[in-house]
N, C-alpha and C positions, 0 to 999 in steps of 0.2 A: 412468604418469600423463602426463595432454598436458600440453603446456606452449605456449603461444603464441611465434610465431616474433619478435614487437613487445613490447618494455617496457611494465611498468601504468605509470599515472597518478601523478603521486607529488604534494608541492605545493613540490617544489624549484622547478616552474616556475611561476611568477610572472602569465604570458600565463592560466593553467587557470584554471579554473571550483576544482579542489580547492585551490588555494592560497587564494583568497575563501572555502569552506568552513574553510580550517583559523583562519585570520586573525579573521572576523568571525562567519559561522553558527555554528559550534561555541559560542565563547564567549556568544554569545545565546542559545543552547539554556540550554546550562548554569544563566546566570544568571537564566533564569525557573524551572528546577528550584531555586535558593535563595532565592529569593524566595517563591515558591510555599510551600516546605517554612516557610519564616519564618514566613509566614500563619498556617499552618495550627498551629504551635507556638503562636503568639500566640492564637488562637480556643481552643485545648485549655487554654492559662493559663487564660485568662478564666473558663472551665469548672469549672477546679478550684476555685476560692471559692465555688463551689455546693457543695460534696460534703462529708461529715463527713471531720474530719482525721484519725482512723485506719482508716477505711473503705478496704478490700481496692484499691476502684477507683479513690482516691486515690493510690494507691503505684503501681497501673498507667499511670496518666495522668501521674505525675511520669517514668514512667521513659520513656513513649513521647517527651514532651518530650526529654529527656538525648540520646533513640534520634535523634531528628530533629536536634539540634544536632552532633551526631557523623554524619549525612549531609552537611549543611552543610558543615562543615569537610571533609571528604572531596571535595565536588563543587567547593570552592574551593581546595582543592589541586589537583585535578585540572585546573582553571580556568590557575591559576598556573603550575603546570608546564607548560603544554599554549604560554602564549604564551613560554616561554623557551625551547620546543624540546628539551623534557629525554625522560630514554628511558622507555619505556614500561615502565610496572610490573607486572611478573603479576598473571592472575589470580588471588585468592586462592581456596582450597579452600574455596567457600560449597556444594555439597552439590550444585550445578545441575549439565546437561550441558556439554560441550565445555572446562571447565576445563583437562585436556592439550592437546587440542586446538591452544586459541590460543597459552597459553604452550612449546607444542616450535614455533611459527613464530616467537614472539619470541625462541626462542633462536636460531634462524636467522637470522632478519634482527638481531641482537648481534652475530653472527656476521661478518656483512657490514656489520657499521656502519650501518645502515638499520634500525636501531630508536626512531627519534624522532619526534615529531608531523610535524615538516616533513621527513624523508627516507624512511619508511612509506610503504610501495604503497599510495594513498589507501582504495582497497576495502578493506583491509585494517583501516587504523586507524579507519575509519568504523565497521567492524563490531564491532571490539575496544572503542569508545568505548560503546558500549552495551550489550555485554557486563561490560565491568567496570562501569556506570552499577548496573547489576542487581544488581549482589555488593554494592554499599555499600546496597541497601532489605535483599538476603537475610541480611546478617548480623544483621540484629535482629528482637527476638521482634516489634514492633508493627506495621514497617512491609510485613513481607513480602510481603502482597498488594497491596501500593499501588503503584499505576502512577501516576506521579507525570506522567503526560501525559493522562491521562484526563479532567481538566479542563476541558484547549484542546481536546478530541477532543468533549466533549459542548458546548461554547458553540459552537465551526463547525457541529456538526450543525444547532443550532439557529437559526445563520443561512441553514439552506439554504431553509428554507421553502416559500419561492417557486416555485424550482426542482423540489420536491419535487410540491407540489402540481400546478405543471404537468404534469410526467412522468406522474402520479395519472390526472389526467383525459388526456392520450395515449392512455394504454391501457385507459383505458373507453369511449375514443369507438373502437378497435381492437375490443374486444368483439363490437361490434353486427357486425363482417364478420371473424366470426374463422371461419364454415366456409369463407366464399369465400376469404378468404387462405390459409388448410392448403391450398387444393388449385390455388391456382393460382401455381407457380414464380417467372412475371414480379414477381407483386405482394409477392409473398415476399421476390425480391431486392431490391425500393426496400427494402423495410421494413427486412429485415436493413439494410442499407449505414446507415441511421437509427437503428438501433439499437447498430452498433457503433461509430458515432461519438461517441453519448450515453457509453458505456461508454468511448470512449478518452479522452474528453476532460471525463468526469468525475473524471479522475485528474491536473487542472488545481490539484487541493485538496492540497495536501502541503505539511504544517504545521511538515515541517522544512526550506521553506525560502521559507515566506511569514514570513519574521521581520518584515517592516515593514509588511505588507498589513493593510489594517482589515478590519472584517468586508464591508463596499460594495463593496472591491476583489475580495475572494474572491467575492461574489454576482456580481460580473459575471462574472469567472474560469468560473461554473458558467453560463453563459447557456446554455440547452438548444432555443432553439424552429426549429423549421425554416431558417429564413431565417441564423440565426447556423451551425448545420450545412451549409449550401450555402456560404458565404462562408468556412468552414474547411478546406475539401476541398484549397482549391491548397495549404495547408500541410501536409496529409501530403506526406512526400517520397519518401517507399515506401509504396508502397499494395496491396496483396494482397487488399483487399476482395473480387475476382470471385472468386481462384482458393479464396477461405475460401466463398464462397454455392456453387459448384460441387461441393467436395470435403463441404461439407453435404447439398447434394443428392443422393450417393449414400449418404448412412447412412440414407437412409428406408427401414422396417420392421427395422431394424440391432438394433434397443432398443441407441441408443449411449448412452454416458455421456460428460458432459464435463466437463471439471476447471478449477476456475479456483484461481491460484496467486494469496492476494488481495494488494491495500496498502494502502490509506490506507482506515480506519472512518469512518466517516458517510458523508456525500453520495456520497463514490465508493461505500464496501461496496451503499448503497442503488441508483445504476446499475449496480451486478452485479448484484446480485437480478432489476431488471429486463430485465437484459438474458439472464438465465436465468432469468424467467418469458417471456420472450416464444420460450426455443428450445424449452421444454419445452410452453408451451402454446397458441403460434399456430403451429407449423411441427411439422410428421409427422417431425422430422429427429432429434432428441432424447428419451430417456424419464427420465434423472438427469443431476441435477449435484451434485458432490462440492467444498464451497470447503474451503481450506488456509488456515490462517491461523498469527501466528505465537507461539510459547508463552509469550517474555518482551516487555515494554514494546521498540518498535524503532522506531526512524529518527522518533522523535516517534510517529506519525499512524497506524503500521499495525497492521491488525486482529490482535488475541488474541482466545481464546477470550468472557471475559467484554465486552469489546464486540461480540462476534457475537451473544453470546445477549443483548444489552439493545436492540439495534436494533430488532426490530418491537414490543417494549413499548413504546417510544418512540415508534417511528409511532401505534400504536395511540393514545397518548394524545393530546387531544384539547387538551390544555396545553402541549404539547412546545416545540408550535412558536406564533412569534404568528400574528395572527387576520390570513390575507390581508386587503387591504386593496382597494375594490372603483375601479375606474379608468377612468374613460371613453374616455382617450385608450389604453389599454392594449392592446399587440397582441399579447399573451400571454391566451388562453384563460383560463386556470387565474384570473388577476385581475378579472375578470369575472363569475365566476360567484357567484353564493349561497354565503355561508360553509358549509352544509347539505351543497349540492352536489359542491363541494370535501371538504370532510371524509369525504362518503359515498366517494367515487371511490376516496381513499388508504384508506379502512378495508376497502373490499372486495378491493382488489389486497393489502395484506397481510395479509387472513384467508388468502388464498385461498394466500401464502407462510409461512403457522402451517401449513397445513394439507399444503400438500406437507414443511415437516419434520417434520410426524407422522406421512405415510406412509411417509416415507424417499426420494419425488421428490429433495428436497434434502435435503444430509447434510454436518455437518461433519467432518473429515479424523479428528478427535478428538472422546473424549467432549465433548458438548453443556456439560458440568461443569467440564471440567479448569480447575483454577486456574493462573495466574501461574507459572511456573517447573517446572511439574508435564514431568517429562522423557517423552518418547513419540518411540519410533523412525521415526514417522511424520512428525513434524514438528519434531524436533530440528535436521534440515539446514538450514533454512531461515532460520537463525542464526548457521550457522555462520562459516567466515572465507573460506570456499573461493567460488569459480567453481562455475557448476555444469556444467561440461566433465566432471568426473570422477563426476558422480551415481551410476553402478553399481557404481562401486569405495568411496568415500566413504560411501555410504546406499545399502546395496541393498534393503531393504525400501521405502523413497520408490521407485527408481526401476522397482522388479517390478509395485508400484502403480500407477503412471504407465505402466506401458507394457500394461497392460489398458483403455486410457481411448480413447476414439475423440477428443478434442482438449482438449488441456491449454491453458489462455487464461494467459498470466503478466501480472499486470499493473504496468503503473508500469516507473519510472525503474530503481529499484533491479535488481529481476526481470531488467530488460533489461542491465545492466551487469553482474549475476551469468552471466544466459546469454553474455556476451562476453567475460567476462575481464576488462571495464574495462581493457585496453591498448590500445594508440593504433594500431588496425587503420587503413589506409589507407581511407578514407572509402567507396572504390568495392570495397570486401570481397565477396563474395558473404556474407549470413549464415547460409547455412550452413557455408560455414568457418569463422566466427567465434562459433558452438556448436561445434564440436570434436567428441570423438567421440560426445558426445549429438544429434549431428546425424541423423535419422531413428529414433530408439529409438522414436518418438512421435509422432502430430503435433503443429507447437507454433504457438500463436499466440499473440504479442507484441502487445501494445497500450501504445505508449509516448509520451510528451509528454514532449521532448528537453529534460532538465535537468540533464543530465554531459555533457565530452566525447564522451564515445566515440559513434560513429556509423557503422553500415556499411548497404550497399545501397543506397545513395544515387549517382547519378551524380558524377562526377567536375563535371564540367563545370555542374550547378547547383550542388554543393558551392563550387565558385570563384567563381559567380558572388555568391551567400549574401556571401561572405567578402570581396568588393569592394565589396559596399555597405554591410562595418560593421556587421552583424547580430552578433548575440552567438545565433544562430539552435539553438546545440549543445546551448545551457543557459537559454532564458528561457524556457521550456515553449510557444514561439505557434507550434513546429512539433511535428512529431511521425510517428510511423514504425507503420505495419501491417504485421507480420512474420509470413509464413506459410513452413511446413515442411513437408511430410507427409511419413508414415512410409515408411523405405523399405521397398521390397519385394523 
């Protein structure tokens, strides 16, 4: 098994980004999951004074209440412990996967005294925080399919609107010149470079760590129109842009398939879609895309199955979102137009995403069904606690699938921190050393908007320069990294 020759992140140090995680994020996570759950106990009270009082569903709804006060106390214990620095508790045996798993590392790091919130390999206790988050809905009979983030997951989607629609009519004004772009290379590559910017930096939305952002701060976060895409360019600080439009250009007539590893549901899951309707359907370079998503509630914001499958219901409805609002001074397209026009734009880009997952164009990793905790050797990894350096020894069924794929897209913070080990690689890493021996099994491309330390393939020499003017540039997502790999041969 590899092992990185650099120490993980931990938050013994004080200067990191995870010391702020363990200190303030964490406990704000937490304390909207008990508030939240309070809510929602108080709404179900209220409920019950409607009901007869020996009625079947009375005795259900008394007990869902008891089920929810006994999360409460669980997630403020968890709260409690968590700021005194006390050791981390097993997982308990709720029926899910990876229970051994993470409890033979916590007896390991017991082992070494690094069992605690503050002395945990941050990757580590990040993962486990929401692993055991999961065991306190799965031990009861009410709450077990509640994703107790779905909330904040379906109110941001619904601030994306704007954005949304923009993007909408993008690719219906793309329509009218989609044979001349399939066949002409040059126009291909603006386009691509524009569309995976959309896609790197619609993962600007990540709900576990905009704790204090209103919904106007995340709308600008999502600003998508040309002009904001040109002005973002000098912030990628590795850029692989060409060598990913190059290495595309030789899979035409391939019938490739491409994989994207997702993270955050809404606004981003919907710049994936479109940035896998524009490979599948304006470029001869793509015939499938396979997205991954992950089985239980994770890192707040990232895709499960059931918000995969309620995304285009949601486009689809004509309620979802509110009603553009029309703007004279507006240099956004999308603001401008006829409420009619807008609406038609986004209805016909995702019938036309109903319809590639009915022929199997696009396909989820797992059944389109699976619930909440439902265990599958396909995407159980992706939960797990591990790096994903060791994929073929850890999950070989993930990684036998993945190495059939003509380019695996990971997206997000997370993704990129798993591909590295989250240790504190010297900033000018090559990243291919810093994937380990998953280094060529695949081709991988990273799309990431830098909001943990770790960082490689960056020059040395802008890294110092970043770090002399005081930029917190590692962690406040306004930079970000295009990581390309091909496979080796």
């Amino acid at each position: 098994m590899f092992e990185s020759p650099f120490p993980p992140y931990d938050p013994t140090d004080r200067s990191g980004f995870s010391y702020e995680t363990v200190v303030k994020r964490w406990p704000i996570i937490l304390t909207g999951i008990i508030d939240m759950i309070y809510q929602l106990d108080h709404e179900i009270g209220v409920s019950l004074h409607t009901l007869p009082a020996s009625n079947e569903e009375t005795i259900n709804v008394e007990e869902k209440i008891k089920e929810g006060k006994s999360i409460i106390e669980k997630v403020g214990k968890l709260k409690y412990d968590m700021a005194r620095d006390r050791a981390l508790e097993l997982i308990p045996h709720d029926g899910e996967a990876y229970i051994e798993e993470y409890n033979v590392e916590l007896d390991k790091l017991a082992q070494n005294k690094r069992n605690t919130w503050f002395t945990a390999p941050w990757l580590f206790a990040e993962c486990y925080l929401y692993r055991l988050l999961r065991s306190f809905f799965t031990q009861t009979t009410h709450w077990r399919d509640f994703d107790p983030f779905s909330l904040q997951k379906q109110e941001t989607f619904r601030s994306s609107g704007k954005a949304i629609y923009q993007l909408a009519t993008t690719i219906h004004e793309l329509e009218v010149e989609k044979d001349v772009v399939r066949n002409d290379p040059a126009k291909l590559a603006v386009l691509f470079k524009e569309m995976i910017q959309m896609c790197l930096w619609g993962n600007a939305t990540d709900l576990s760590l905009l704790t204090h952002m209103s919904h106007d701060d995340i709308a600008t976060l999502q600003t998508v129109g040309k002009d904001a895409q040109a002005a973002r360019r000098e912030f990628i600080l590795k850029d692989d842009q060409d060598k990913v439009i190059k290495y595309l250009e030789d899979l035409k007539g391939k019938d490739a398939r491409v994989d994207f590893v997702l993270d955050n549901a809404g606004f981003e899951l919907f710049t994936d879609f479109v940035f896998a309707d524009f490979l599948v359907t304006y470029t001869p370079y793509v015939s499938r895309v396979v997205f991954h998503p992950k089985l239980i509630p994770w890192f707040v914001s990232d895709v499960t199955p059931p918000d995969f499958a309620s995304t285009i219901p949601s486009l689809h409805s004509e309620s979802f979102f509110p009603e553009p609002k029309a703007d004279a001074t507006a240099r956004d397209t999308a603001a401008t137009l006829p409420n009619a026009d807008v609406h038609q734009h986004l209805k016909t880009m995702v019938a036309r995403w109903q319809s590639y997952l009915d022929s199997g164009v696009f396909s989820l990793s797992v059944r389109a069904e699976t619930k909440l905790g439902e265990a599958n050797d396909k995407a159980n990894f992706w939960t797990g606690p591990w790096p994903y350096w060791n994929m073929r020894e850890l999950a070989p069924q993930v990684w036998s699938d993945l190495k059939d794929s003509s380019l695996v897209v990971f997206k997000g913070d997370l993704n990129y921190r798993k591909l590295t080990g989250d240790v504190s690689w010297p900033v000018s890493t090559p990243f291919e050393e810093a994937v380990g021996p998953l280094a060529g099994d695949f081709p991988i491309l990273s799309l990431r908007t830098n909001k943990a330390d770790v960082v490689v393939g960056v020059p040395q020499d802008v890294a110092d320069k970043l770090d002399a003017a005081g930029e917190k540039w590692r962690v406040n997502g306004k930079y970000a990294l295009v990581s390309f790999l091909p496979r080796r041969v």
